[in-house]
N, C-alpha and C positions, 0 to 999 in steps of 0.2 A: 253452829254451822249446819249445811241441810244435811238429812240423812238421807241416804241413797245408794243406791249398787253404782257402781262404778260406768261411766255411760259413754258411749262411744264419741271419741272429739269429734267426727263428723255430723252426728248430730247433734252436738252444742254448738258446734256454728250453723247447720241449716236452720236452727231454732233463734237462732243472735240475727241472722243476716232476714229473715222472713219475719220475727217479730213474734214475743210470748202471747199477743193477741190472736196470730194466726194460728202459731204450731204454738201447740204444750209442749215445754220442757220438757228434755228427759230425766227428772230430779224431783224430791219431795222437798217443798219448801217447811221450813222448821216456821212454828208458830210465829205470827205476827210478818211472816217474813212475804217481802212478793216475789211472782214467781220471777222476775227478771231480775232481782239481786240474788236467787238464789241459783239462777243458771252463769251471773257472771260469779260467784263462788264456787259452781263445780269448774268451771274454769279456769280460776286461780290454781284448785286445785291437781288439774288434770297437768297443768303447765309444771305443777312445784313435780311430782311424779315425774314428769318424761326428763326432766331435767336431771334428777337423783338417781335417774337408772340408767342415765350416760355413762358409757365406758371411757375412761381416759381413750384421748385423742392419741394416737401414733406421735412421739417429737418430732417435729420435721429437724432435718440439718439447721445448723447454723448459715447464713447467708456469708456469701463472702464478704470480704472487708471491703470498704469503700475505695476507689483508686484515690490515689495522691494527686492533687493538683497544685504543681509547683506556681504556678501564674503569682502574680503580684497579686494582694486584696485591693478592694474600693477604696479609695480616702473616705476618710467618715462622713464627710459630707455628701458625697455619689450616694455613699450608702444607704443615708437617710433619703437621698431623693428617689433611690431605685424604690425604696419602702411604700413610697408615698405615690408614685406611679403605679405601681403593683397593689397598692391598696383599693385603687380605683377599678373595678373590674368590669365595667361595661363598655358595651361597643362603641367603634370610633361613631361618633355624632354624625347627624345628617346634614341633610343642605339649610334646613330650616331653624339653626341653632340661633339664642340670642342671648345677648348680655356681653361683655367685656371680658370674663375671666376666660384665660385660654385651655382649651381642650388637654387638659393631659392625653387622654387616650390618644391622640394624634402624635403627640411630640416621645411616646416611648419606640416607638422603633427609632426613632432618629438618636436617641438616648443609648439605644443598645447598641444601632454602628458604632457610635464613639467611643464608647467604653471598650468595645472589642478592639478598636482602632490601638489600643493603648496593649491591648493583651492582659486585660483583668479577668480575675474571675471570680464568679459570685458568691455570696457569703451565703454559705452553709445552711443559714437559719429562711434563706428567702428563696431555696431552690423548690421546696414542694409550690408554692405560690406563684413564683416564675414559669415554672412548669404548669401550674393551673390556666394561666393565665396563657399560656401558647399552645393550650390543648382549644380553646375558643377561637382564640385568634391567628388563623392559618397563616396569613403575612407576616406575623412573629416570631414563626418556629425559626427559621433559619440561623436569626440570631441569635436570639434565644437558647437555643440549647449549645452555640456557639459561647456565650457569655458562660454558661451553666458548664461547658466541659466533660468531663467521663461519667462525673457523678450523675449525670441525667441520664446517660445509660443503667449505671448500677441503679439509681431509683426507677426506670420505667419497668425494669423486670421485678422489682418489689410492688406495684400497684400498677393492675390492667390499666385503668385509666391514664395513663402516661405512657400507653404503649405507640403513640406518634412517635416520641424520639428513637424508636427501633427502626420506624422506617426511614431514616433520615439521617444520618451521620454527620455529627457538625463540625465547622470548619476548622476544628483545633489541629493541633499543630503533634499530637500525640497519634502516632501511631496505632492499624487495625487492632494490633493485637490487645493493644493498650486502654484500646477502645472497648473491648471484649475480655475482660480478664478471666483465668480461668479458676473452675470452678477452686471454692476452700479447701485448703489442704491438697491440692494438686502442687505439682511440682515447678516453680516461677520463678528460682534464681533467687540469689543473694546479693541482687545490687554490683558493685563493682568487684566482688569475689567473683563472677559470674563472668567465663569470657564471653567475645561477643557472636562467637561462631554456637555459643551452646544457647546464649539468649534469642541467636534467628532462630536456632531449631526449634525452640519452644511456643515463639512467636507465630511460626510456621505452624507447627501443630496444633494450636490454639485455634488458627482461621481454617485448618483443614476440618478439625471438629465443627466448628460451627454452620462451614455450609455442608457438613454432610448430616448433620444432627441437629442443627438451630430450628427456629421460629422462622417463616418466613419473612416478616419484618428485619428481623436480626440478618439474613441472609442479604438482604437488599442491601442492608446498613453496611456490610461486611466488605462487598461487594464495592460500592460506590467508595467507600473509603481506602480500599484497595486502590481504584481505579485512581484515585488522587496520588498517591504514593508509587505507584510502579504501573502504569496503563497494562504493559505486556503481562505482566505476571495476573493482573485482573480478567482481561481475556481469557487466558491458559483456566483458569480455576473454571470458569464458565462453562469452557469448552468442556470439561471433563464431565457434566452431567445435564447439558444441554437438548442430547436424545430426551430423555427422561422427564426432562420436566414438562408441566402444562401449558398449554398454547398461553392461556394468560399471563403467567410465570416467566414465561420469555418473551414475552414482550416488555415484562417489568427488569428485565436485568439488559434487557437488549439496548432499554431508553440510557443506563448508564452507561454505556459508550458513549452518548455524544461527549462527556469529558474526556478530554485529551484526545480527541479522534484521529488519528493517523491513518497511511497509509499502510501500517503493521495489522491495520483492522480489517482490510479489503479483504483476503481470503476466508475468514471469518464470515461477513457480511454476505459476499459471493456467493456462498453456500448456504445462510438463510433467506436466501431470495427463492431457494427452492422450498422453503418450509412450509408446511400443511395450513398454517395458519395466514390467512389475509395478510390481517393486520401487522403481521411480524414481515411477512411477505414486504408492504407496504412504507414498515419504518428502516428495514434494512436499505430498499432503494432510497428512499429518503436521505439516510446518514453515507451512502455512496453517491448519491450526489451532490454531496459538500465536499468532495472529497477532490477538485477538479481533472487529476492526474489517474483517477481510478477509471479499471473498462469498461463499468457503467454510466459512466459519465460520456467516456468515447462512443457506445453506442447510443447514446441520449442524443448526442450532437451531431452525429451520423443521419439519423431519424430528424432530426431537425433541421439541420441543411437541406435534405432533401425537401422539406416544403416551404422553405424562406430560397426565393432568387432576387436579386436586383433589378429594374431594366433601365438597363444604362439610357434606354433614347428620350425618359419623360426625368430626368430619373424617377424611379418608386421602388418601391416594395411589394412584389406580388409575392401572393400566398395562395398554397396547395395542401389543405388541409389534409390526414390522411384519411383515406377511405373506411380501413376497416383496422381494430386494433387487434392485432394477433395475439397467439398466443407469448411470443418472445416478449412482446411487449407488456404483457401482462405479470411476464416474471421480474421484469423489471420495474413493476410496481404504478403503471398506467393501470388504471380503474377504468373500466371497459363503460360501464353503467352514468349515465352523467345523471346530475341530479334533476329533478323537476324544472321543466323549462329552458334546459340549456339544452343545444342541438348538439349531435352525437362527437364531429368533425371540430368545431371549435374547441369542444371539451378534449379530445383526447391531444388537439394541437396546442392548448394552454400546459397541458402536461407534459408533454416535449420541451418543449420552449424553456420551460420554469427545469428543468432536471436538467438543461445543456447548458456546457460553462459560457459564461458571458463572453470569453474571450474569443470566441470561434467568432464572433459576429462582424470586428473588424476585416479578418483579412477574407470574410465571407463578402462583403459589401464593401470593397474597393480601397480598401486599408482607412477607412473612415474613420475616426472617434468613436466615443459614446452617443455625445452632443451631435454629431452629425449624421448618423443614422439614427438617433431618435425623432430629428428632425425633416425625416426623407415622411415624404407621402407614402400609405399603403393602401395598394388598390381594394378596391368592390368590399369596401365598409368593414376590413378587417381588424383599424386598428386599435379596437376596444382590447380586441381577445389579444393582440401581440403585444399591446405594450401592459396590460396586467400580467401577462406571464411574465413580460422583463422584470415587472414591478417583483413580482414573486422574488425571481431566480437574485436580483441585486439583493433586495433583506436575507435572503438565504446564503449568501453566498459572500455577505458583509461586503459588496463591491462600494467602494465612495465613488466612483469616476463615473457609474451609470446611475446609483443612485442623486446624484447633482444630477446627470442629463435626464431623469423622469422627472425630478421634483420645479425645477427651471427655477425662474428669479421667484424671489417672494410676492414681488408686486403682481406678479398673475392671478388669475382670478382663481378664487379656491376650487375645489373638485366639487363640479357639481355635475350638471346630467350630461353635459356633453365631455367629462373628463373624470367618471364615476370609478375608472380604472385606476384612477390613480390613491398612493394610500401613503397619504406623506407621515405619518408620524411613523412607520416600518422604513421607509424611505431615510428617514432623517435617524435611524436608529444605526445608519451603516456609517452616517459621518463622524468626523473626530469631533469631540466635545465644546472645544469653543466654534467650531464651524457649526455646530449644529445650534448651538444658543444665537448665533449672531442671525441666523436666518430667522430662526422663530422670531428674534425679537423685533428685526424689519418686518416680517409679517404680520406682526400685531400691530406697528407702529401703519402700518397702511390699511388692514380689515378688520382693526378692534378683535374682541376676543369671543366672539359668539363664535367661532371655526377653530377657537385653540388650546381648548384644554386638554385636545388629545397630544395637541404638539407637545405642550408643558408637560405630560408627564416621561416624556421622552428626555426632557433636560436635566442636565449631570445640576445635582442639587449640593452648596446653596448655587441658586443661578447666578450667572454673571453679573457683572453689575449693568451694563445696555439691558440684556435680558431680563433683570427687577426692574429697570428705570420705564421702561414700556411695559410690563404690566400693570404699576402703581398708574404711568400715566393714566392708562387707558378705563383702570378703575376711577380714577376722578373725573375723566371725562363723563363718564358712564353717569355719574353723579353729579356732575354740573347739571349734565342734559333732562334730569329726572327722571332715567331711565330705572323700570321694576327693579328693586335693590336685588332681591332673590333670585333671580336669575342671572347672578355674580358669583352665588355663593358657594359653587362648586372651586372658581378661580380662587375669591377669598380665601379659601381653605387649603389649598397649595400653597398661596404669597404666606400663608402663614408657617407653613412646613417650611420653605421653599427658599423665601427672599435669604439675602446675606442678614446675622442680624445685627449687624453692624450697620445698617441703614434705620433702626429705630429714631434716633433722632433726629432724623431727617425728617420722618413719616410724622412727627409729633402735630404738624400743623393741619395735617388733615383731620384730626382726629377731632377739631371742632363743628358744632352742629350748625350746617349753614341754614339760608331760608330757606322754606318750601319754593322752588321754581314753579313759574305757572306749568297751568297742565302737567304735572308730574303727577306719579302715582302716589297716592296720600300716605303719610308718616313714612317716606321715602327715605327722609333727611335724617329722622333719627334711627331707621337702620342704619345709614354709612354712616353715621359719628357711632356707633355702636360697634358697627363692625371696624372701623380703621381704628379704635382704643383695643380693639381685641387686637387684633393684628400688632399695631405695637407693643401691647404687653406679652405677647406671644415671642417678638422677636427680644423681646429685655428676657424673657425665661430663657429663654435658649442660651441668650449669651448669658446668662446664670450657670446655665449645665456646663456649659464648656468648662467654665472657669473653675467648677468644682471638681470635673473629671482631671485638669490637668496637674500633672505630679510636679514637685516641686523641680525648676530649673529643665523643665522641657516646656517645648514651644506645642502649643492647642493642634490639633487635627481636625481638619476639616469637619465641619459640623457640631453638633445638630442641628 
C-alpha cells in the first residue's frame, strides 16, 4: 500500500477529476506501483477512515403501523393481471404504434376504474410499484391511489418520491382521520371498546393537528377529504387560518370548494373577492357564479341586462357593450386587461355574459326559449362575442337546454371561421349521456371523423352501441377510400379504449387485408388489417379483464 501522510479528500478528487498526467497526486506511490492506482488506494483508504469515525446515527422512532384496509383482496387472477400491467412501465404509446398486440399502457386506467368499481384493494406486495407507476403517470393517480387505499398515504410519508398521494386524497370510502392516522403510540381507541362520541374527538384532534402542523400536501389532502365528508365543517377549518396563509396557498385550498359547492359557501366566497390576491380574487367570482341564486351572480346579471335589449320591430338583439370596467367590477372578478388583440368592450362584455345566469335571458327577451333567442339576429356584428360567452356560461353552468340551442342539429356544418365561437365538445359535456353519444354519433355518420375526436372523448365509455357502430363505420370507410391510415390513429386508439368489447366478433371481418385501392397511399392496406386485429384483440383483452375482475355470483360493471 502507498506510504504517505494523510492528504486531503479534496485533493484526491481535484487530482481523480483533472487526471495524475495533469496534477501529481497527493501520495508516494510504493515501488512498481503507478501514480493513479496509488491515488485510487489513498482513496479507498480515506473512504475506509471517514466511515470508521462515524458516530452512531441518533434511532429515529419507530414508524407507525400501517392502517388496516378492510376492502376485499383481487381474485388471483386480477392480481396477476394488475402484476403484468404494472410491470410494463412506459408511457401510453403514440399515434404511430404498429403491430397487433394491444397496448397495455392504454387499457390500465380502464383496469383501475373496474377494480375500484368493485371496491378491491391492492395487494400489499404491488403497492410500492402501483404507486411508482402513478408518480409518471398523472392520469393514473386518481385511481390509483384509490385502488392503493390509506396505505398509500402511510407509504408516501415513508419515501419523498411518493409524496403526490399527499396531495391528493383518494376516493376511499375511509374517513379524514383515517386517512391520516396518528402519530405511534398516541392515543386511537380500542376499536369497539371505544365509544363513538370519544373516537370523533380523536378524529377531530387528529385533522386539527395536521392542518396546524402538517405538510402542506398533507394539508390539501386533509382538506379535500374533509370537504367530501362534511363540506361545512371543511369550510370552518379553512376559515380559521385563512388570514395567514399565502396568496398561493389559498388559492390551493379555495380550488377545493368546487366540491360540494353550495350556497353555505357564499359568505365565505363574498369575502375573498376582496383578497389581495388576483387570482384568489378571480376564482372566488368564478365558484359565485356557479352558484345561480348567489349576489354575484345577481349583480352579474344586473350588469348584463343592461347591455343585451331586444328590438321588437326587426326582431334582433342589440348590444351595448360596457364602456369602462370599474372598480365594483373588478372585485367581482372581471379582468379589466383583455389579451392581445381582443378590443377592451367585447372583452369585458364576454365576461358579463358568461358569469350571468342563463336564465335571466328568457324573460329578458320576450319569455322566448333557448332555441329561440339563439336563433334571433344580433345587430352590428356582435354575435361572435354573445354567443361564445353563452357557449361559456352553458358548460359552466351545466345548462342542457342552451347547450342543445348553441350546438343545433349534427347535420350543420362544424365550427369553422364563420361559427369559431362555438365549442361543441364543452357543449356536449352539459348533455345527459345517451343524448350526448347519439349526437356525436349522427355527426360522424354525416362529417366522418377528421372534426371528432374531441367530441369522442367527451362520450361516457364503453360507447353506445349507434356511437361504436359509426365510428367503425367511418374507419372502413376511411379505408375503402385509401385514405392516409395514420391520420386515424388517434380515433383507432379510443375505438380501442372505447368500443363495447362485446362487438369483437363483429369486428373480426375487418381485420382481413384487402387490395391496395388505386391511388391510395402505399402499404395503406396493411396498416388497417394491422390496425383492425389490434383493435380486436384489444376488445377480446378487455372482455378478459372483466371476467377476471368479476367475484363469484355478481354481475360485471361496466368496463374496461
Amino acid at each position: 500500500m502507498a506510504t504517505m501522510t494523510t492528504p486531503a479528500w479534496d485533493e484526491l478528487v481535484a487530482a481523480a477529476l483533472l487526471g495524475t498526467g495533469r496534477r501529481t497526486p497527493p501520495v508516494t506511490p510504493r515501488p512498481g506501483q503507478d501514480a493513479a492506482t496509488a491515488l485510487l488506494d489513498a482513496a479507498a483508504i480515506q473512504t475506509v477512515r471517514g466511515r470508521a469515525g462515524l458516530l452512531p446515527a441518533v434511532a429515529r422512532h419507530r414508524p407507525p403501523t400501517a392502517p388496516a384496509d378492510r376492502r376485499p383482496p383481487l381474485p388471483p387472477a386480477a392480481r396477476a393481471r394488475l402484476a403484468m400491467l404494472l410491470a410494463d412501465r412506459s408511457g401510453p404509446a403514440g399515434g404511430s404504434r404498429r403491430g397487433t398486440a394491444p397496448d397495455l399502457t392504454e387499457l390500465l386506467p380502464q383496469w383501475l376504474t373496474a377494480a375500484n368499481q368493485y371496491g378491491y384493494r391492492a395487494p400489499a406486495a404491488l403497492l410500492p410499484a402501483l404507486l411508482d407507476t402513478a408518480r409518471g403517470r398523472t392520469d393514473l393517480r386518481p385511481e390509483a391511489l384509490a385502488l392503493a387505499g390509506p396505505r398509500a398515504l402511510w407509504l408516501a410519508r415513508l419515501n419523498p418520491q411518493w409524496k403526490f398521494a399527499l396531495r391528493g386524497s383518494p376516493a376511499g370510502d375511509w374517513t379524514p382521520a383515517a386517512a391520516h392516522p396518528a402519530p405511534s403510540g398516541s392515543s386511537s381507541g380500542s376499536g369497539s371498546e371505544e365509544s363513538d362520541e370519544g373516537r370523533g374527538s380523536n378524529e377531530a384532534e387528529a385533522a386539527e393537528r395536521i392542518w396546524q402542523e402538517g405538510l402542506f400536501a398533507e394539508r390539501v389532502a386533509l382538506l379535500s377529504a374533509l370537504r367530501r365528508h362534511d363540506p361545512d365543517a371543511a369550510r370552518t377549518l379553512l376559515a380559521t387560518t385563512w388570514s395567514t396563509e399565502r396568496a398561493e396557498d389559498r388559492l390551493m385550498f379555495l380550488d377545493s370548494l368546487r366540491e360540494g359547492l353550495s350556497a353555505q359557501d357564499e359568505p365565505f366566497l363574498e369575502q375573498a373577492l376582496a383578497d389581495r390576491s388576483r387570482n384568489v380574487r378571480a376564482t372566488s367570482a368564478e365558484l359565485l357564479s356557479g352558484l345561480p341564486g348567489s349576489a354575484l351572480a345577481a349583480r352579474m346579471a344586473g350588469r348584463a341586462r343592461s347591455c343585451l335589449a331586444l328590438d321588437f320591430s326587426a326582431p334582433r338583439i342589440v348590444v351595448e357593450a360596457p364602456h369602462e370596467c370599474d372598480s365594483a367590477m373588478q372585485r367581482d372578478g372581471i379582468v379589466a386587461k383583455p389579451p392581445s388583440g381582443r378590443g377592451e368592450r367585447s372583452w369585458w362584455l364576454g365576461q358579463l355574459v358568461e358569469a350571468a345566469p342563463l336564465s335571466e335571458w328568457s324573460e329578458r327577451f320576450g319569455a322566448r326559449s333557448a332555441a329561440e333567442i339563439v336563433a334571433l339576429p344580433v345587430a352590428d356584428g356582435w354575435q361572435p362575442d354573445l354567443h361564445a360567452a353563452w357557449c361559456r356560461a352553458a358548460a359552466r353552468q351545466r345548462n342542457a337546454e342552451w347547450s342543445r340551442a348553441l350546438l343545433g342539429p349534427p347535420a350543420s356544418p362544424p365550427a369553422g371561421a364563420e361559427a369559431s365561437w362555438r365549442d361543441p365538445a364543452k357543449l356536449l359535456s352539459a348533455l345527459p349521456p345517451d343524448e350526448r353519444a347519439a349526437w356525436v354519433a349522427a355527426f360522424i355518420s354525416v362529417h366522418g371523423l377528421s372534426e371528432a375526436f374531441r367530441l369522442l372523448g367527451v362520450c361516457a365509455v364503453p360507447w353506445s352501441e349507434p356511437l361504436g357502430r359509426a365510428v367503425v363505420d367511418a374507419l372502413d370507410i376511411a379505408r375503402d377510400a385509401g385514405s392516409y391510415p395514420w391520420s386515424f390513429s388517434g380515433v383507432m386508439g379510443l375505438a380501442e379504449r372505447c368500443l363495447d368489447p362485446d362487438q369483437a366478433d363483429r369486428l373480426e371481418v375487418l381485420t382481413a387485408q384487402p387490395d391496395e385501392p388505386e391511388n391510395g397511399s402505399p402499404g395503406a392496406a396493411g396498416y388497417w388489417s394491422e390496425a383492425f386485429q389490434r383493435l380486436v384483440g384489444t376488445l377480446r383483452l378487455r372482455a378478459t379483464m372483466r371476467r377476471e375482475l368479476t367475484p363469484d355470483r355478481r354481475a360485471a360493471p361496466t368496463g374496461p
